[in-house]
LOTORKOL-80885 format. One record per residue: y negated, z, x negated of N, C-alpha, C in turn; residue in three letters. Coordinates in steps of 0.02 Angstrom, whole numbers, plus 50000, padded with zeros to 5 digits. Each point is the difference from the previous one (the first is absolute). Example, Ala and Ser with C-alpha at 12.3 -4.5 7.8 and 13.67 -1.06 7.14 Angstrom:
<pts>
<<50284, 50390, 49340>, <49941, 50000, 50045>, <49940, 50000, 49955>, 'ALA'>
<<49947, 49964, 50018>, <49941, 50003, 49958>, <49945, 50037, 50039>, 'SER'>
</pts>
This chain:
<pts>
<<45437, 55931, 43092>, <49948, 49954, 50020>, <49934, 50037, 50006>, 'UNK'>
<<49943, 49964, 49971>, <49927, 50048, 50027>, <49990, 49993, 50068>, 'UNK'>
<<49974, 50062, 49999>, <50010, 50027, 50087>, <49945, 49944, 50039>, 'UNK'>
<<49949, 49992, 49959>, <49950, 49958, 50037>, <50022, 49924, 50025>, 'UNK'>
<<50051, 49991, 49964>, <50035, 49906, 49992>, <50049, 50034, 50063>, 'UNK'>
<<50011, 50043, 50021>, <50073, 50005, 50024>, <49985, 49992, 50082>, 'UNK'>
<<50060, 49954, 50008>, <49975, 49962, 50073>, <50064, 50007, 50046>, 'UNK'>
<<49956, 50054, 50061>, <50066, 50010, 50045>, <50006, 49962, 50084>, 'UNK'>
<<50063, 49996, 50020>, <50020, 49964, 50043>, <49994, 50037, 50074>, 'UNK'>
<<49986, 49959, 50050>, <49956, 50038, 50059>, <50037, 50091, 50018>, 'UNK'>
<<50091, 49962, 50000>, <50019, 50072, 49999>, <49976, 50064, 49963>, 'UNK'>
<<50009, 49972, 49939>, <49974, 50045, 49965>, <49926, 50064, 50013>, 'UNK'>
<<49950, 49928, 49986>, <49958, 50029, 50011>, <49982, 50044, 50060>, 'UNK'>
<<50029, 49968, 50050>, <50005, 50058, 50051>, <50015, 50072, 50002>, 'UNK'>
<<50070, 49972, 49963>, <50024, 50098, 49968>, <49948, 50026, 49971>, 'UNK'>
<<49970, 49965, 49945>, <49948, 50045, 49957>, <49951, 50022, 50056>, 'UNK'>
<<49965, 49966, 50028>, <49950, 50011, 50061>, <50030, 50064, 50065>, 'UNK'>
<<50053, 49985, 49988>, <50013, 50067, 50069>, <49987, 49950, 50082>, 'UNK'>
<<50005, 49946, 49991>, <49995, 49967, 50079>, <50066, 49945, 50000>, 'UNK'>
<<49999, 49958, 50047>, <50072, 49937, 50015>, <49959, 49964, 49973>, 'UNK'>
<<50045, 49950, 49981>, <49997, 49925, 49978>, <49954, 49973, 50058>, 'UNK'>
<<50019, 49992, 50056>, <49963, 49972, 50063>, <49916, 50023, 49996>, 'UNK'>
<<50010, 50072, 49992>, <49911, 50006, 49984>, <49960, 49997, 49940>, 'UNK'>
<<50023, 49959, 49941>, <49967, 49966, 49971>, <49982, 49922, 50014>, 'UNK'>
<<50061, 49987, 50055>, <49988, 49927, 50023>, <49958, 50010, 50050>, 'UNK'>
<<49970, 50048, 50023>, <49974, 50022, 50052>, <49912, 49975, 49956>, 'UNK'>
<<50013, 50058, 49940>, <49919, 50009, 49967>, <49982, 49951, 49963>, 'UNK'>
<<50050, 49943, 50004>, <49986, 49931, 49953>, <49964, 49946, 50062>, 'UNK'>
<<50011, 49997, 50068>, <49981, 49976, 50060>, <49939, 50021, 49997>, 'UNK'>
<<49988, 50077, 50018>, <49918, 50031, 49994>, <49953, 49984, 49934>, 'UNK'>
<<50025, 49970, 49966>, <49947, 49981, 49945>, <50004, 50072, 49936>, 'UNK'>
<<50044, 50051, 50002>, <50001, 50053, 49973>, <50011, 50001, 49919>, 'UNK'>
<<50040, 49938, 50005>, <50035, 50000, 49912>, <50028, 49942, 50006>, 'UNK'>
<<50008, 49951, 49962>, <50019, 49925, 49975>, <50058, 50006, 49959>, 'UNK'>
<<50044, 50005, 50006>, <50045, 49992, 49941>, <50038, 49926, 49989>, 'UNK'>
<<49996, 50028, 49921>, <50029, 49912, 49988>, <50068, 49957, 50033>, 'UNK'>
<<49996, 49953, 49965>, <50064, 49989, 50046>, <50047, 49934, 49938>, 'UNK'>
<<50056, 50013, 49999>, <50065, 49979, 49952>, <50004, 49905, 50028>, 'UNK'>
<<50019, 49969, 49959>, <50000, 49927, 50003>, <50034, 49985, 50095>, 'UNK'>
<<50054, 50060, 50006>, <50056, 49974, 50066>, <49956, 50050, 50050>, 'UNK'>
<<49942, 50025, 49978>, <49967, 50032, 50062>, <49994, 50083, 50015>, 'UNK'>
<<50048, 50007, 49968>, <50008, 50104, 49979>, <49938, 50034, 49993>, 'UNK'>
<<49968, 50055, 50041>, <49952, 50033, 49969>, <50016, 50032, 49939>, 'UNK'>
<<49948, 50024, 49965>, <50021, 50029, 49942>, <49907, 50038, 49964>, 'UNK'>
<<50020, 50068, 49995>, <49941, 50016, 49981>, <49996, 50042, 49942>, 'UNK'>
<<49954, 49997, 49978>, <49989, 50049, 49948>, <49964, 50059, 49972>, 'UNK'>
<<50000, 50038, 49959>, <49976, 50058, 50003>, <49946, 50037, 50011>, 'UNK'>
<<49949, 49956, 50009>, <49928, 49990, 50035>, <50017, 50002, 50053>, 'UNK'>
<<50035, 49973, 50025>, <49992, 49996, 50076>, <50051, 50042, 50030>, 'UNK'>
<<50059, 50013, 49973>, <50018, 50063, 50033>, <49964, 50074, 49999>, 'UNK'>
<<49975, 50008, 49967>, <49930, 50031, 49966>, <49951, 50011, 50061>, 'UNK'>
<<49979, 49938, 50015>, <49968, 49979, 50071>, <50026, 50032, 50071>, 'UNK'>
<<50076, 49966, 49994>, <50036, 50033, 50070>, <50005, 50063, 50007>, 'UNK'>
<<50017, 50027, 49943>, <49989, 50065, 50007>, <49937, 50056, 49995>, 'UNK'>
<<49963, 49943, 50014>, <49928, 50028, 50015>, <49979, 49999, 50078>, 'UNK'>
<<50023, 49917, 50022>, <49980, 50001, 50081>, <50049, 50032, 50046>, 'UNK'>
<<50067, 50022, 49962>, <50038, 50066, 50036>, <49958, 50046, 50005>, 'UNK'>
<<49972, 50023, 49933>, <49956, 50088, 50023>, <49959, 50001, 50033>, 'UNK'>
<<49957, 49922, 49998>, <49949, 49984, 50055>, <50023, 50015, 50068>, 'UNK'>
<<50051, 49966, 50027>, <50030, 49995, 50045>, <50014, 50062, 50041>, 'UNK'>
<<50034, 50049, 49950>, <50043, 50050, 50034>, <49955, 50066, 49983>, 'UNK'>
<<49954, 50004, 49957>, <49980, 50068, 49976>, <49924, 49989, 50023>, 'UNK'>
<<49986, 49949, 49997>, <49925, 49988, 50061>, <50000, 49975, 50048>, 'UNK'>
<<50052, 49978, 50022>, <49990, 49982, 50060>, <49984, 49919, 50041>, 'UNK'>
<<49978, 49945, 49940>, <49969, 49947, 50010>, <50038, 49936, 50018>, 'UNK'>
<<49951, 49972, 50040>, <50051, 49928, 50025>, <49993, 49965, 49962>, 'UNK'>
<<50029, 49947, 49996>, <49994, 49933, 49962>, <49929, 49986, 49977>, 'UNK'>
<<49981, 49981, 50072>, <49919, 49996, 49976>, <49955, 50039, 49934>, 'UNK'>
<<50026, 50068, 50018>, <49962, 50037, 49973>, <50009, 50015, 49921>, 'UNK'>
<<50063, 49998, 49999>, <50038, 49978, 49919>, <49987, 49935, 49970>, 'UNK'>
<<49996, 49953, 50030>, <49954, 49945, 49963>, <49940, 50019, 49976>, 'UNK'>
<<49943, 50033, 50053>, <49943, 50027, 49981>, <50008, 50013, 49935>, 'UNK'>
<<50024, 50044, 49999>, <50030, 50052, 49948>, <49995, 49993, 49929>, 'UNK'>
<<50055, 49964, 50024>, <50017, 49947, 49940>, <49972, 49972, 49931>, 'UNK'>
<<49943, 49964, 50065>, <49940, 49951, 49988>, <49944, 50044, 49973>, 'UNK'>
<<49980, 50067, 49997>, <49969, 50023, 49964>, <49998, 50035, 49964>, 'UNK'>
<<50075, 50013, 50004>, <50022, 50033, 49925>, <50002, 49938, 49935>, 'UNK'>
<<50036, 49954, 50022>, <49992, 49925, 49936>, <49942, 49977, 49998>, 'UNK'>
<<49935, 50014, 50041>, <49924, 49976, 49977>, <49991, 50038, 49957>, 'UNK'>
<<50012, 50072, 50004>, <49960, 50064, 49976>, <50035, 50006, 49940>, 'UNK'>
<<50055, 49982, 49970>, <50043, 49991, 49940>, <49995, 49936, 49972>, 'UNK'>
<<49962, 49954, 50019>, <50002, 49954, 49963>, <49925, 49978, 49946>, 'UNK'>
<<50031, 49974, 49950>, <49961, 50000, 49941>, <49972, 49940, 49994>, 'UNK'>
<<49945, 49975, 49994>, <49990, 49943, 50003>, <50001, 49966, 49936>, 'UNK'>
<<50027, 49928, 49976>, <50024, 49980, 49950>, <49955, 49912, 50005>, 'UNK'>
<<49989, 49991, 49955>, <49969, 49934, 49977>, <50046, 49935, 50042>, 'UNK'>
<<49944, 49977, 50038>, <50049, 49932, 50016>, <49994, 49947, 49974>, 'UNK'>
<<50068, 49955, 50015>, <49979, 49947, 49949>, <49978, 49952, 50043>, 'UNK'>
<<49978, 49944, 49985>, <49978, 49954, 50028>, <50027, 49954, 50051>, 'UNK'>
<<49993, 49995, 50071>, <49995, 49967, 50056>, <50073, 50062, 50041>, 'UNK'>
<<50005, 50073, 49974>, <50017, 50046, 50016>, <49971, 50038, 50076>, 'UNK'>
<<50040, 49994, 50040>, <49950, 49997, 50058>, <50010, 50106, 50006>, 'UNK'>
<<50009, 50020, 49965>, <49982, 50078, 49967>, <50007, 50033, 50081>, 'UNK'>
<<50014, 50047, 49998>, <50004, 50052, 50076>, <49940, 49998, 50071>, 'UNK'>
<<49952, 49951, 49993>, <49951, 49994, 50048>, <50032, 49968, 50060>, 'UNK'>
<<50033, 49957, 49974>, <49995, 49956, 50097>, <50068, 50041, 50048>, 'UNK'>
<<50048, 50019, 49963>, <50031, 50049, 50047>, <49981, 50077, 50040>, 'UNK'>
<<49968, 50015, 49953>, <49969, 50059, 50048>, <49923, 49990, 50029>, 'UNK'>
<<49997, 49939, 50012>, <49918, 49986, 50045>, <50044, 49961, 50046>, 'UNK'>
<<50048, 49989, 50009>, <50036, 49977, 50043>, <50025, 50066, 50049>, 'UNK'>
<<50025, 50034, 49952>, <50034, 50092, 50035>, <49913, 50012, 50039>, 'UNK'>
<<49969, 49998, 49956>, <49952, 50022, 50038>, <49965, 49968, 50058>, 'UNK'>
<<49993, 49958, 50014>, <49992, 49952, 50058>, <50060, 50022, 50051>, 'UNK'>
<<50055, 50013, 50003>, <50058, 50012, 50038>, <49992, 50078, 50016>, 'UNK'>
<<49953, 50026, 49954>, <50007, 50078, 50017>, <49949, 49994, 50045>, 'UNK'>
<<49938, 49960, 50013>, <49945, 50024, 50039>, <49999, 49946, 50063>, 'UNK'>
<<50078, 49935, 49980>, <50031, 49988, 50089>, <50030, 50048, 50028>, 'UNK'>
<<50022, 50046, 49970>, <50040, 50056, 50032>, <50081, 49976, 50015>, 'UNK'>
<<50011, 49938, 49933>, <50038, 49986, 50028>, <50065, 50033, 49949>, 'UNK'>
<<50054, 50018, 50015>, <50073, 50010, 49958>, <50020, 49919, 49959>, 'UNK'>
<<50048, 50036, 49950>, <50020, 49944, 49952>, <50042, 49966, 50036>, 'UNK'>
<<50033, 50035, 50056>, <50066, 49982, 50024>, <49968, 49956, 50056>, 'UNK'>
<<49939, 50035, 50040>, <49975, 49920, 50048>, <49964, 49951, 49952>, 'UNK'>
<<49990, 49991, 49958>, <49959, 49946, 49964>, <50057, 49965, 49970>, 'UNK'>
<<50051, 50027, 49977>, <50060, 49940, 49985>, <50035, 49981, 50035>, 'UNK'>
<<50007, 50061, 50064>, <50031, 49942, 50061>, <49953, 49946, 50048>, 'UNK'>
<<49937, 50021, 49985>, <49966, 49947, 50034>, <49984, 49912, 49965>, 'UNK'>
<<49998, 50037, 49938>, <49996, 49934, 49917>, <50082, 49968, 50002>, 'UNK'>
<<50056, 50029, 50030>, <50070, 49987, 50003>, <50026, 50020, 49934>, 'UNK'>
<<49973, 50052, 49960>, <50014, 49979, 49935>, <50043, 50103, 49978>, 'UNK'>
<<50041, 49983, 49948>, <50025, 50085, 49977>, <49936, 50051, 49975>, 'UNK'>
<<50025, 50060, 50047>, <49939, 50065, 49990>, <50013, 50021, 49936>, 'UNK'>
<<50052, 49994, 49950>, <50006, 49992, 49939>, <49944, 49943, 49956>, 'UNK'>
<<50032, 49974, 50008>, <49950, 49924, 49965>, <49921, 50013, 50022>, 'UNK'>
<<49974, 50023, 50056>, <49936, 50022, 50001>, <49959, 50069, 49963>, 'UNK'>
<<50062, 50056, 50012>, <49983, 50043, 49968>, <49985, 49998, 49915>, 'UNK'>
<<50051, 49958, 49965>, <50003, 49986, 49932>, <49934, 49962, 49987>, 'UNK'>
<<49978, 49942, 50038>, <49934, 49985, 49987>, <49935, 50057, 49991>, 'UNK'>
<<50001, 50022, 50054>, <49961, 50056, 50013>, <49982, 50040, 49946>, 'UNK'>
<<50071, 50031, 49975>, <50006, 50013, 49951>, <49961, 49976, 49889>, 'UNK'>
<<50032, 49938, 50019>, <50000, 49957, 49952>, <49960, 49948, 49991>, 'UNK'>
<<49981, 49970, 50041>, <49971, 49930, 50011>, <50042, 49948, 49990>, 'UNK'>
<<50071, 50003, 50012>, <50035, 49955, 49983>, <50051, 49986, 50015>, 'UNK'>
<<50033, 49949, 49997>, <50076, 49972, 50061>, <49968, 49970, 50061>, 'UNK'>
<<49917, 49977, 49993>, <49994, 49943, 50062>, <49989, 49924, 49960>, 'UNK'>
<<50023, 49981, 50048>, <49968, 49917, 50010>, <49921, 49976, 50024>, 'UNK'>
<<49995, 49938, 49984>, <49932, 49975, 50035>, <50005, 50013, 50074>, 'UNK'>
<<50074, 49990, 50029>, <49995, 49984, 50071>, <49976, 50103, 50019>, 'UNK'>
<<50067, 50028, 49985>, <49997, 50061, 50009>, <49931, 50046, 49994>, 'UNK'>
<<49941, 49977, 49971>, <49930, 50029, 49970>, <49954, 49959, 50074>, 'UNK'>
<<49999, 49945, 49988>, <49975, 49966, 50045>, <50011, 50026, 50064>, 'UNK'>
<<50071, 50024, 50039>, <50019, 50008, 50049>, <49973, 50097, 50033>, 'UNK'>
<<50006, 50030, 49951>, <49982, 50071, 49966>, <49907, 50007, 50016>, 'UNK'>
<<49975, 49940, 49964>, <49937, 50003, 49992>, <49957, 49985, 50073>, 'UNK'>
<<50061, 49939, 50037>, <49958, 49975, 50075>, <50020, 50057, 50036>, 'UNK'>
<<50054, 50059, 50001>, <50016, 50041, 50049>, <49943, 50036, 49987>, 'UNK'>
<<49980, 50038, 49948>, <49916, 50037, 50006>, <49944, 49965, 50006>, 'UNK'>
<<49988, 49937, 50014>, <49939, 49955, 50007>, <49951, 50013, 49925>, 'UNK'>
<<50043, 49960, 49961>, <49984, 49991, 49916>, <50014, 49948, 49981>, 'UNK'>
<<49994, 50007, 49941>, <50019, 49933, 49943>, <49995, 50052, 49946>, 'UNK'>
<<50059, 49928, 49965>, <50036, 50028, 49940>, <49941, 50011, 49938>, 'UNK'>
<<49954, 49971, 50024>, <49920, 49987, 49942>, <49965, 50068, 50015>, 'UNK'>
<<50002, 50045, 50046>, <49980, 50040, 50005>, <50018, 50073, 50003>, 'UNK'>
<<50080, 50004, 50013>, <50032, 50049, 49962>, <50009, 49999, 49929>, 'UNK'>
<<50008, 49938, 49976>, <50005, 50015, 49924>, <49929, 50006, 49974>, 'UNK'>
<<49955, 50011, 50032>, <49946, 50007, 49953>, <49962, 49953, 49965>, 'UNK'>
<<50009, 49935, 49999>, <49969, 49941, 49976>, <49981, 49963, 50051>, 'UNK'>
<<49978, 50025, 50031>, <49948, 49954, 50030>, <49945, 50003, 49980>, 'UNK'>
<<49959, 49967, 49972>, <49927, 49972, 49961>, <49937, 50029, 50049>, 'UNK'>
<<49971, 50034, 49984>, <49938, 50012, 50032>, <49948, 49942, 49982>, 'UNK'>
<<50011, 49981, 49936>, <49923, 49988, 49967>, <50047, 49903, 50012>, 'UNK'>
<<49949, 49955, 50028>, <50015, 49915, 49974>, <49986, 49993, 49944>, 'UNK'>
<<50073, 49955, 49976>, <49979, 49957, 49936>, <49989, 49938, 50045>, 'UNK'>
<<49944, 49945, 49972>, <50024, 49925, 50029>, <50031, 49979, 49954>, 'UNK'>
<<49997, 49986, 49939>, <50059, 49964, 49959>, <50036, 50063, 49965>, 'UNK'>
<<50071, 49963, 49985>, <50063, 50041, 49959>, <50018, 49952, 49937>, 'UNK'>
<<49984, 50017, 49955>, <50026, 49970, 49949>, <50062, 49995, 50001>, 'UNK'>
<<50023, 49940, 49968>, <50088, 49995, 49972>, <50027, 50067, 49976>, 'UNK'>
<<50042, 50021, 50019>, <50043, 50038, 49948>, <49949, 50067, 50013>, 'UNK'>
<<49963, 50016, 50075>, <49961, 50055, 49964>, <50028, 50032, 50090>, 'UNK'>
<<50051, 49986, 50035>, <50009, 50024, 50071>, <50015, 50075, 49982>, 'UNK'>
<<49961, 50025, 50052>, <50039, 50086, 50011>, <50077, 49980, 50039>, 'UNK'>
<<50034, 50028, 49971>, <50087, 50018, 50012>, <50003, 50052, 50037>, 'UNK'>
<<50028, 50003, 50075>, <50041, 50050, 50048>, <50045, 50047, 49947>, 'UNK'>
<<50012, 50043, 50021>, <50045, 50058, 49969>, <50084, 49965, 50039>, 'UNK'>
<<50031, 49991, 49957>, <50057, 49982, 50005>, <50053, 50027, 50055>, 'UNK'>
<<50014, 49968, 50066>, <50026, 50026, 50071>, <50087, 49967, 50013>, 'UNK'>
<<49992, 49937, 49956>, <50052, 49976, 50018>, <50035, 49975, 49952>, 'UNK'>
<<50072, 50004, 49968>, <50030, 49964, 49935>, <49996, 49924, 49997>, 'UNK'>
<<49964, 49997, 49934>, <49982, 49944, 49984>, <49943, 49942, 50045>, 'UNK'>
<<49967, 50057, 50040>, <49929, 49959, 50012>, <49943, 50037, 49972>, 'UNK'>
<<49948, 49950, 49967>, <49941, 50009, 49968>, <49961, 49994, 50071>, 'UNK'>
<<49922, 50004, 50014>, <49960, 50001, 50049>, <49945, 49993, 49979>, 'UNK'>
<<49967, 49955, 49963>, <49928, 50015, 49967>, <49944, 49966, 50062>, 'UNK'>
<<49927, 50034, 49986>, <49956, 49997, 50043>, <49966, 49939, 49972>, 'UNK'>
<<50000, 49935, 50045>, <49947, 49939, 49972>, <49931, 50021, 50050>, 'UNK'>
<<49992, 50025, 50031>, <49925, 50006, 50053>, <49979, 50072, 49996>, 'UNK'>
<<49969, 50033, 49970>, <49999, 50075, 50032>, <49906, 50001, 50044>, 'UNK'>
<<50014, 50059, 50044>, <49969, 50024, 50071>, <50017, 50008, 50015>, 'UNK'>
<<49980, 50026, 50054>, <50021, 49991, 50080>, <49994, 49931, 50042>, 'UNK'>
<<50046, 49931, 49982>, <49979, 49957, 50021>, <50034, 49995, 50063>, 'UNK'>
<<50010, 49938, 50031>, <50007, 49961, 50041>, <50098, 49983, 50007>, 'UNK'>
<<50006, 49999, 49930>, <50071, 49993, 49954>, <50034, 50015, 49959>, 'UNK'>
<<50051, 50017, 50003>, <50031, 50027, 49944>, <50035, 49932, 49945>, 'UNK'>
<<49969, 50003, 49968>, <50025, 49949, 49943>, <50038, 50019, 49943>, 'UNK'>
<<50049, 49998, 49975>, <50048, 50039, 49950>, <50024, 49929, 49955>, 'UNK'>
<<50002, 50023, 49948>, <50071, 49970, 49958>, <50079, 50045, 50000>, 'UNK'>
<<50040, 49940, 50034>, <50068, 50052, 49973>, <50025, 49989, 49934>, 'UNK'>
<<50011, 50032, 49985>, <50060, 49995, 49930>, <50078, 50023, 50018>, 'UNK'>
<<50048, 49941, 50005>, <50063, 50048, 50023>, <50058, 49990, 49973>, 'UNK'>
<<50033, 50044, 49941>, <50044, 50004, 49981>, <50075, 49933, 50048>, 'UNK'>
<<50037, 50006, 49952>, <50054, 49946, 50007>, <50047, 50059, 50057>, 'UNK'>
<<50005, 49976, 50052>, <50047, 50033, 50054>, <49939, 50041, 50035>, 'UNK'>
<<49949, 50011, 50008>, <49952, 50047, 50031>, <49968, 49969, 50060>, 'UNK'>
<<50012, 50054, 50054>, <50003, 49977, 50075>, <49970, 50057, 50039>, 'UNK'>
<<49984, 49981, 50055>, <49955, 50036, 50042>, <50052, 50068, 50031>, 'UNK'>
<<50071, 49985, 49989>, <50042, 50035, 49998>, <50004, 50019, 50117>, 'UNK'>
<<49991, 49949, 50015>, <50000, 50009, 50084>, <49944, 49956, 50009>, 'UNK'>
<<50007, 49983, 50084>, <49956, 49968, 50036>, <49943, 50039, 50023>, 'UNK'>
<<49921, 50003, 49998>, <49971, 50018, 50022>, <49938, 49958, 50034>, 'UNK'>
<<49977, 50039, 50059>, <49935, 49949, 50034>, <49939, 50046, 50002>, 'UNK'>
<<49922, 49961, 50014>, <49955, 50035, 50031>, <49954, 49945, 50024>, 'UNK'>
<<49944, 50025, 50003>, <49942, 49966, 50045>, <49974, 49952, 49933>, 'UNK'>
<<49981, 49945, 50030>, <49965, 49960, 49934>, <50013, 49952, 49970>, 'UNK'>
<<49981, 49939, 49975>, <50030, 49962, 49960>, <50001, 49973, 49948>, 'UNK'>
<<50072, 49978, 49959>, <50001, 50003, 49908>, <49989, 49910, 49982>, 'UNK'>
<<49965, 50012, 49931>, <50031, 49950, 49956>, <50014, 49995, 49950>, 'UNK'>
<<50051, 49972, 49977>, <50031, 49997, 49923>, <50022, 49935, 49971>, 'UNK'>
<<49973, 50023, 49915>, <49979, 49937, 50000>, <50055, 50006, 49919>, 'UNK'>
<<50049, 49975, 49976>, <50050, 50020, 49955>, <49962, 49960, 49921>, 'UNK'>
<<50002, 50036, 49971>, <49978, 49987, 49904>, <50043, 49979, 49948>, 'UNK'>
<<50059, 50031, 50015>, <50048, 49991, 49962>, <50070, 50031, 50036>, 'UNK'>
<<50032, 49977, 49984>, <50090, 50041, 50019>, <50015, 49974, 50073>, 'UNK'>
<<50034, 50029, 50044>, <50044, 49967, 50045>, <49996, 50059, 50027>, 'UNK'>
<<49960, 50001, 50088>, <50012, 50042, 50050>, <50018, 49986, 50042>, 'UNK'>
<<50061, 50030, 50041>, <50006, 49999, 50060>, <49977, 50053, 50044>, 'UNK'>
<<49979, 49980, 50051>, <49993, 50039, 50078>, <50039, 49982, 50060>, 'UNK'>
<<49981, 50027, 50059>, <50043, 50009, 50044>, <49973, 50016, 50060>, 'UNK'>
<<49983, 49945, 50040>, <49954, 50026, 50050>, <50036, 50004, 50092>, 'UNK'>
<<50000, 50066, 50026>, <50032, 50032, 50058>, <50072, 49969, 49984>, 'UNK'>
<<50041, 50027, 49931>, <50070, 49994, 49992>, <50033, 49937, 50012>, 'UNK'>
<<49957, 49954, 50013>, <50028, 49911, 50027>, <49953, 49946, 49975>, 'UNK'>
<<49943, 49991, 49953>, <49995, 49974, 49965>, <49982, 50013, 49920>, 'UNK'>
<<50040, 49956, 49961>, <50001, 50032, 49918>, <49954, 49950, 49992>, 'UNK'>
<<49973, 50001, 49944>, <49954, 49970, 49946>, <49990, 50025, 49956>, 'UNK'>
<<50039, 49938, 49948>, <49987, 50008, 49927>, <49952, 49981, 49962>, 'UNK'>
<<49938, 50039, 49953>, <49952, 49959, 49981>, <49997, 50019, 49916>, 'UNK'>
<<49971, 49936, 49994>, <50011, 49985, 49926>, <49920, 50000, 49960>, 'UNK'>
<<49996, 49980, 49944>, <49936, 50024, 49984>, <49942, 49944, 50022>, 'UNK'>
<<49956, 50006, 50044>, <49961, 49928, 50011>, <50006, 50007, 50080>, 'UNK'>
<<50054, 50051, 50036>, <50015, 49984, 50062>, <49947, 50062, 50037>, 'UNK'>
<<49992, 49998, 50055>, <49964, 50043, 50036>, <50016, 50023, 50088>, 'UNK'>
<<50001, 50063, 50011>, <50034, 49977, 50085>, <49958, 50075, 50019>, 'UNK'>
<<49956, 49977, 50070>, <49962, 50026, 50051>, <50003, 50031, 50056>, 'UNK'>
<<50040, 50059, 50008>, <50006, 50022, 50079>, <49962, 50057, 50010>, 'UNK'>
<<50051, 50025, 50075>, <49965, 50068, 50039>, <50054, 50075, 49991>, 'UNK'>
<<49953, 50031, 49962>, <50022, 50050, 49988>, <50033, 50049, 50043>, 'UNK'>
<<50001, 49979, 50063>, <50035, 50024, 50057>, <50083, 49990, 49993>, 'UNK'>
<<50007, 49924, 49976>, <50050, 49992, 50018>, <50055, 50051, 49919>, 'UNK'>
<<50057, 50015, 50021>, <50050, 50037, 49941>, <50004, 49972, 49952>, 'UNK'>
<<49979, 50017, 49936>, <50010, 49961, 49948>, <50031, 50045, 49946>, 'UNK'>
<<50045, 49965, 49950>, <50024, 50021, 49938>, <50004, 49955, 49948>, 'UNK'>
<<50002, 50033, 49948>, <49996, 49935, 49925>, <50034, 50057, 49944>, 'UNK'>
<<50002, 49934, 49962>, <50036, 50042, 49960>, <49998, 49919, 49924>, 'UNK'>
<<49988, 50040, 49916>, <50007, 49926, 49958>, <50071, 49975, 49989>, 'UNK'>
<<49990, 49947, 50001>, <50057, 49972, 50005>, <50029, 49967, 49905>, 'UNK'>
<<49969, 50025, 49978>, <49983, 49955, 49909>, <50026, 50064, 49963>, 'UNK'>
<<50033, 49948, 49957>, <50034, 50037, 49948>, <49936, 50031, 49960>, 'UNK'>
<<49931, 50003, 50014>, <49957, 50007, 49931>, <49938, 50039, 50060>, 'UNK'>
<<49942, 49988, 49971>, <49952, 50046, 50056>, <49985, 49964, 50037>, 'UNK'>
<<49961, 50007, 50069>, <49977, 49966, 50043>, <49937, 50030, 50017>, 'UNK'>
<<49931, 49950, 49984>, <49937, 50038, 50015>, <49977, 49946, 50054>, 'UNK'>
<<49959, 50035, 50054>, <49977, 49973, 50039>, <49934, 50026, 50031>, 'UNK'>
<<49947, 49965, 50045>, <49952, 50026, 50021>, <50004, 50026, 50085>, 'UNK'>
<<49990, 50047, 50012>, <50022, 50013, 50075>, <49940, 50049, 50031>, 'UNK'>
<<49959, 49955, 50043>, <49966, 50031, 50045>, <50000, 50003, 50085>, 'UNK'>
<<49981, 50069, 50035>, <50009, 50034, 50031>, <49941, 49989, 50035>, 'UNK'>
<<49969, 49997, 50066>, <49950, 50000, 50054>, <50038, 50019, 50060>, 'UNK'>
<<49964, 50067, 50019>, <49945, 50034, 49965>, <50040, 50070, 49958>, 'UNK'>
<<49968, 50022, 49965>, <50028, 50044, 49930>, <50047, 50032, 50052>, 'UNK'>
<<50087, 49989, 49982>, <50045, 50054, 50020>, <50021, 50042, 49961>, 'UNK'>
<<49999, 49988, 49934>, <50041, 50023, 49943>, <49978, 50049, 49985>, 'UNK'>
</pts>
């Protein structure tokens, strides 16, 4: 088998690494290394990443460093090695995860209190961090209100300059955050509101309930959405239909149509 395809099982890899099985389940908790995982749930990693473990061992034992400090580590050895490559379009490219790391580095806060405070895996945060990727709308949103932000302003598109009119077919497009949602800009400034077109793939959902200060309206174009407002009332809307609340209260959605579902959805005052 090529050594690079060749994919070993937690025992294993442990042997190769020189530590227990338990302390890779240990360094998968700390955000240290992600390994994949088999249809019935099995870790399983591969030669990159044992590669890896046997890197935050030498970290560990031949310098001396905690968790913390091996993430550091980590994190600037894969900036300082990485090559930058053409993105393609609505590619939300390596920016919003590490202006996120970086906002968390100057709360002073650890990965491990920011995902237990978000309720969410110091894995799954770290990989963002990392990557820009494996969140949801809710998860970004929730991420973005813990540093007193918006998602318009870590990613970098937020509009300095007003347009008053947007031509058809001429919206600036968000860098792509969530599977199978589009985000295009119908208002740009600094207004009053956030006004968007969604575009959302067949099965594409906010993927969780999330709330904040403010209140939405949406107004459906085509396709079949449902929402879900504080987990006890549903509403289904169809194209022509429209429904008005407070952004306080928990909301989730998700399309409900075999085909796309575009809709208009604005925000007072700009959370997004």
């Amino acid at each position: 088998m090529n050594e690079s395809k060749q994919i070993y099982r937690v025992a294993e890899a442990a042997r190769l690494t020189g530590v227990s099985a338990s302390t890779l389940r240990l360094w998968e908790r700390q955000g240290l290394v992600v390994p994949e995982r088999t249809e019935t749930g099995h870790r399983q990693y591969n030669a990159d990443q044992v590669a890896r473990l046997k890197h935050i061992a030498w970290l560990r034992t031949d310098r001396g460093l905690n968790p913390a400090a091996i993430r550091e580590n980590l994190d600037v050895e894969e900036q300082s090695s990485t090559v930058e490559m053409p993105r393609e379009a609505n590619d939300p490219g390596p920016e919003i995860g590490p202006r996120l790391r970086a906002l968390r580095h100057a709360s002073g806060k650890t990965l491990d209190a920011v995902a237990a405070d978000l309720g969410m895996a110091t894995s799954k945060l770290s990989t963002f961090e990392r990557t820009s990727h494996g969140f949801s709308i809710r998860d970004l949103r929730d991420l973005t209100g813990y540093f007193g932000t918006t998602i318009s302003k870590i990613s970098g598109e937020e509009p300095i300059e007003n347009r008053s009119m947007v031509k058809s077919g001429e919206w600036k497009t968000w860098p792509t955050m969530a599977p199978g949602v589009t985000i295009q800009l119908l208002a740009e400034g600094r207004n009053m509101m956030d006004c968007h077109r969604f575009v959302l793939a067949p099965g594409a959902s906010s993927e969780g309930a999330y709330h904040h200060e403010g209140e939405e309206f949406i107004f459906v174009l085509t396709g079949r959405f449902e929402i879900t407002l504080d987990g006890q009332e549903f509403y289904e809307l169809v194209a022509g239909d429209s429904l008005y609340f407070e952004s306080r209260r928990q909301h989730s959605w998700r399309n409900r149509f075999d085909g796309e579902t575009v809709l208009i959805w604005v925000n007072t005052p700009p959370t997004f």
